[in-house]
C-alpha positions as a printed Julia matrix, in Angstrom:
235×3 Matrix{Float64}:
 -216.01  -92.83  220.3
 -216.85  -95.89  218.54
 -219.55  -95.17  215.52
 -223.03  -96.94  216.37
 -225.74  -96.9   213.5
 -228.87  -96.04  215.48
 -232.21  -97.89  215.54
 -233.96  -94.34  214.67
 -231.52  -94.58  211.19
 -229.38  -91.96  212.57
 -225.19  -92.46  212.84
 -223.15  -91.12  215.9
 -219.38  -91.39  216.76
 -218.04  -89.59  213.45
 -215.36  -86.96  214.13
 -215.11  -83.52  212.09
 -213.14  -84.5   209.04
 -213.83  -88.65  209.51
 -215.69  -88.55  206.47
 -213.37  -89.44  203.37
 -213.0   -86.71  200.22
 -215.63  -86.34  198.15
 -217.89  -88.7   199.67
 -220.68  -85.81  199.53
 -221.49  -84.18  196.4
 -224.45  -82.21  195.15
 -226.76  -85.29  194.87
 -226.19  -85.56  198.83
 -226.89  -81.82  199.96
 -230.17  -81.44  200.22
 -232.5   -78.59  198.28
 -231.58  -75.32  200.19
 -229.38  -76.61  203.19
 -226.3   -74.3   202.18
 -226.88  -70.5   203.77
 -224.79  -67.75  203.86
 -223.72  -68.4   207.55
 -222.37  -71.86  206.78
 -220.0   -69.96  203.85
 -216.76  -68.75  205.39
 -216.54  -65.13  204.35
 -214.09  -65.36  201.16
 -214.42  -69.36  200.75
 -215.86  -69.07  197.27
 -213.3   -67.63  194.91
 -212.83  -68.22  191.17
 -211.19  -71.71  191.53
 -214.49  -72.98  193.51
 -216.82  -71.09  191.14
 -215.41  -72.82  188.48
 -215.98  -76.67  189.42
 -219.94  -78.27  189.75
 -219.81  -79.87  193.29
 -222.97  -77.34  194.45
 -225.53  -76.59  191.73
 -228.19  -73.3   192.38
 -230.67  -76.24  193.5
 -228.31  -76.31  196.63
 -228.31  -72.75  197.56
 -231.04  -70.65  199.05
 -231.78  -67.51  197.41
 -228.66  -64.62  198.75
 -226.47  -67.34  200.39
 -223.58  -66.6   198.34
 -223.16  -62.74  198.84
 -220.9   -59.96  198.18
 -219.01  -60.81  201.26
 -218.97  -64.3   200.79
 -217.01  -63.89  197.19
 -213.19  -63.85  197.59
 -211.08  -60.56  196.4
 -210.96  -60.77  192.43
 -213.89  -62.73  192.28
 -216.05  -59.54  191.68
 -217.35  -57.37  188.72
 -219.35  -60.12  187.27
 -222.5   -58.89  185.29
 -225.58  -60.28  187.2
 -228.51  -59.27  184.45
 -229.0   -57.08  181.18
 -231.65  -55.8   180.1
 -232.45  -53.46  177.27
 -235.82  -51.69  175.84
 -235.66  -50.61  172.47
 -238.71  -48.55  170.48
 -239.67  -46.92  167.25
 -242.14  -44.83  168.28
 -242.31  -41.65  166.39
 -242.78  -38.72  169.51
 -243.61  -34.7   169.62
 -241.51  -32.28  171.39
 -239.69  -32.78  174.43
 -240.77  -29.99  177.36
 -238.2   -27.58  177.9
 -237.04  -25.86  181.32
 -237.94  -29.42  183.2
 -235.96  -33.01  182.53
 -238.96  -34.37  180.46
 -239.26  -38.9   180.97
 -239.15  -40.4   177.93
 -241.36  -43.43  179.34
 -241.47  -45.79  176.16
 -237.23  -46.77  177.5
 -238.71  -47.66  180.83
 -236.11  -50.93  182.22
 -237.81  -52.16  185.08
 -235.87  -55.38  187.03
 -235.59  -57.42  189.81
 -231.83  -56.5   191.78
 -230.03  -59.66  192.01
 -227.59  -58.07  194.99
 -227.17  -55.79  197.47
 -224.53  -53.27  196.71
 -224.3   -53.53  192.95
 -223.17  -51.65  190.18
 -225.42  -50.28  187.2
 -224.06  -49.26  183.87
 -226.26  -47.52  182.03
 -226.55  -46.75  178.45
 -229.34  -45.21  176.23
 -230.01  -43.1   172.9
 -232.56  -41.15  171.68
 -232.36  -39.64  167.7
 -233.54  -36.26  167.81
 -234.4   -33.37  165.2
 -233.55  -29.29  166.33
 -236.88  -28.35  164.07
 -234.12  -25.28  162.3
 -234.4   -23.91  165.34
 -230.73  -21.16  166.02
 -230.0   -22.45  169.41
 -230.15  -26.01  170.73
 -229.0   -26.94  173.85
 -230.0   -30.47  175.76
 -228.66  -33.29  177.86
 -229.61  -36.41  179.93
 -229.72  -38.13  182.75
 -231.46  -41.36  184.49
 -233.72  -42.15  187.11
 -233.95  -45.07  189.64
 -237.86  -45.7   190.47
 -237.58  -48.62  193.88
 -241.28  -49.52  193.35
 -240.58  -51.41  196.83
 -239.49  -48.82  198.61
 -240.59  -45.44  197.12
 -238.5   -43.25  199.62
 -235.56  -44.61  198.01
 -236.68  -42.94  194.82
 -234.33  -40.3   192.77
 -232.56  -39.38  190.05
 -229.0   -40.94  188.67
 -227.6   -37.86  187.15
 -230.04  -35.26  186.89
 -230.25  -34.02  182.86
 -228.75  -30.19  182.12
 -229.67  -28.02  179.36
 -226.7   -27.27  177.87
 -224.56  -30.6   178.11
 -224.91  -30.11  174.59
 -225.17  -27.36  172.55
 -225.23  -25.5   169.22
 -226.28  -22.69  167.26
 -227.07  -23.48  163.4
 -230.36  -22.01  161.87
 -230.77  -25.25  159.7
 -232.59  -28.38  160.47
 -230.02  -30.89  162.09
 -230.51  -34.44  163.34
 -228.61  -36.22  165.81
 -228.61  -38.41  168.85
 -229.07  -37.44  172.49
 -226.55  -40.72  174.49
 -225.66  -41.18  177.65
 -223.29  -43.9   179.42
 -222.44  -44.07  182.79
 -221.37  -46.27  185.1
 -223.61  -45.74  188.76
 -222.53  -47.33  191.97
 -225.66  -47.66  193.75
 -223.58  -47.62  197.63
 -222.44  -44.05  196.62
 -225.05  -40.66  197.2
 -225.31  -39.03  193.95
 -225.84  -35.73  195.36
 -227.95  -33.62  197.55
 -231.47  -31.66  196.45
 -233.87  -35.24  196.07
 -231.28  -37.39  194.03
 -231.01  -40.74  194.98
 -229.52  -41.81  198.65
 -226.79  -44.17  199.68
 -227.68  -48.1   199.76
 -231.1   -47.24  197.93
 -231.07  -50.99  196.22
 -231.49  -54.04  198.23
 -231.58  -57.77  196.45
 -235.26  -58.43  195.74
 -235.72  -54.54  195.45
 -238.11  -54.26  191.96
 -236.14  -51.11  190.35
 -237.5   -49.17  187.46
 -234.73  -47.18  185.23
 -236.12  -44.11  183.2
 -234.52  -42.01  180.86
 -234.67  -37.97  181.36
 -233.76  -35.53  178.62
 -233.95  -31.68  178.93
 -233.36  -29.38  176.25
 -233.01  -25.31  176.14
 -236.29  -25.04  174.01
 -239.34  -26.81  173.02
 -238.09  -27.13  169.68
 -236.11  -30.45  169.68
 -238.26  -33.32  168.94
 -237.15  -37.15  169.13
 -238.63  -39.58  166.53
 -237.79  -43.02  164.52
 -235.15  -41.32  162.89
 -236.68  -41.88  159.57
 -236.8   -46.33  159.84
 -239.9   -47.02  161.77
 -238.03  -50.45  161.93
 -234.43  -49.69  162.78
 -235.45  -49.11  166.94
 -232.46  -46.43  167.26
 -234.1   -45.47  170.68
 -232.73  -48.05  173.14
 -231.98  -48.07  176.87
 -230.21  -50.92  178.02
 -228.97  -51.01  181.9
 -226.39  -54.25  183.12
 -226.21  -54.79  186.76
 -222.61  -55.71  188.13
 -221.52  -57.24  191.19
């Protein structure tokens, strides 16, 4: 078919593949014309990731997926974010995993699918009391959807534990690495696939301890913010 240059500024007659290399480049695709269904599942792999043919002006919002990324290209951290405090606090309950709201992440999920490490600590002080037992554990809050609701790794009471009639200080941690396509349990813990992209997620921080003598604090530098919570999502 012979190529005709229309009156209405259109051009017919090209053939898939007429069009020499390179001729289009970012400058040419228009805002938001490449979409997830135009990507052959696997087409973008490191080598393509790497060059800057098709800037983020060029892709809608999800186009480039999960399924969309070629074997290796994976395990990329999408966001961090970390809350840190010096609060001085009282007591933390006993018998019930008691939310230590002042670590409170609370983010936007860049995927479907992803991976959450999770990391926090929390200085603490047994008050001289004989036996001290405690432990925690996290939370996902999906102030979307509230159904999807539930806790990480629910806290025990004696992750931890000691028995010294003396005054002892020393931090309550946690790391963990939660895949959020994976149940963690049954009993109201979180559900399978409970994080969408778009999903606004808050992360909390649960410790429980044996007694109500353990007490969290500053740990003696109101300006050293040793109570941090910091959670990285991962593709």
């Amino acid at each position: 078919m012979a190529i005709t240059i229309n009156g209405s500024g259109t051009i017919s007659g090209i053939s898939v593949g007429g069009l020499p290399d390179s001729i289009v480049d970012a400058g040419t695709l228009a805002t938001n014309s490449v979409t997830n269904v135009k990507i052959i599942d696997g087409a973008v792999d490191a080598a393509a990731l790497a060059t800057n043919s098709v800037d983020s002006a060029e892709l809608i919002n999800g186009a480039v997926d999960a399924a969309h990324l070629a074997s290796g290209v994976g395990g990329k951290v999408l966001q961090v974010k970390q809350v840190m405090s010096g609060d001085s606090w009282g007591s933390i309950n006993h018998d019930n995993p008691h939310h230590i709201d002042d670590l409170d992440v609370t983010l936007t999920a860049v995927a479907s699918g992803s991976k959450y490490f999770l990391s926090a600590n929390v200085p603490s002080d047994n008050s001289s009391n004989a036996t001290t037992g405690w432990g925690m554990g996290f939370y996902a809050h999906n102030n979307t959807t509230t159904s999807k609701s539930g806790y990480i790794l629910t806290p025990a009471a004696h992750e931890w534990y000691f028995n010294v009639s003396t005054d002892m200080y020393f931090g309550i941690s946690k790391n963990m690495l939660w895949d959020s396509t994976v149940a963690t349990g049954t009993g109201g813990v979180i559900q399978t696939n409970a994080i969408s992209a778009g999903d606004s997620i808050t992360f909390r921080v649960y410790i429980r301890a044996n007694n109500s003598n353990i007490k969290y604090f500053d740990g003696n530098d109101p300006d050293g913010f040793e109570q941090h919570f910091t959670v990285w999502e991962i593709a």
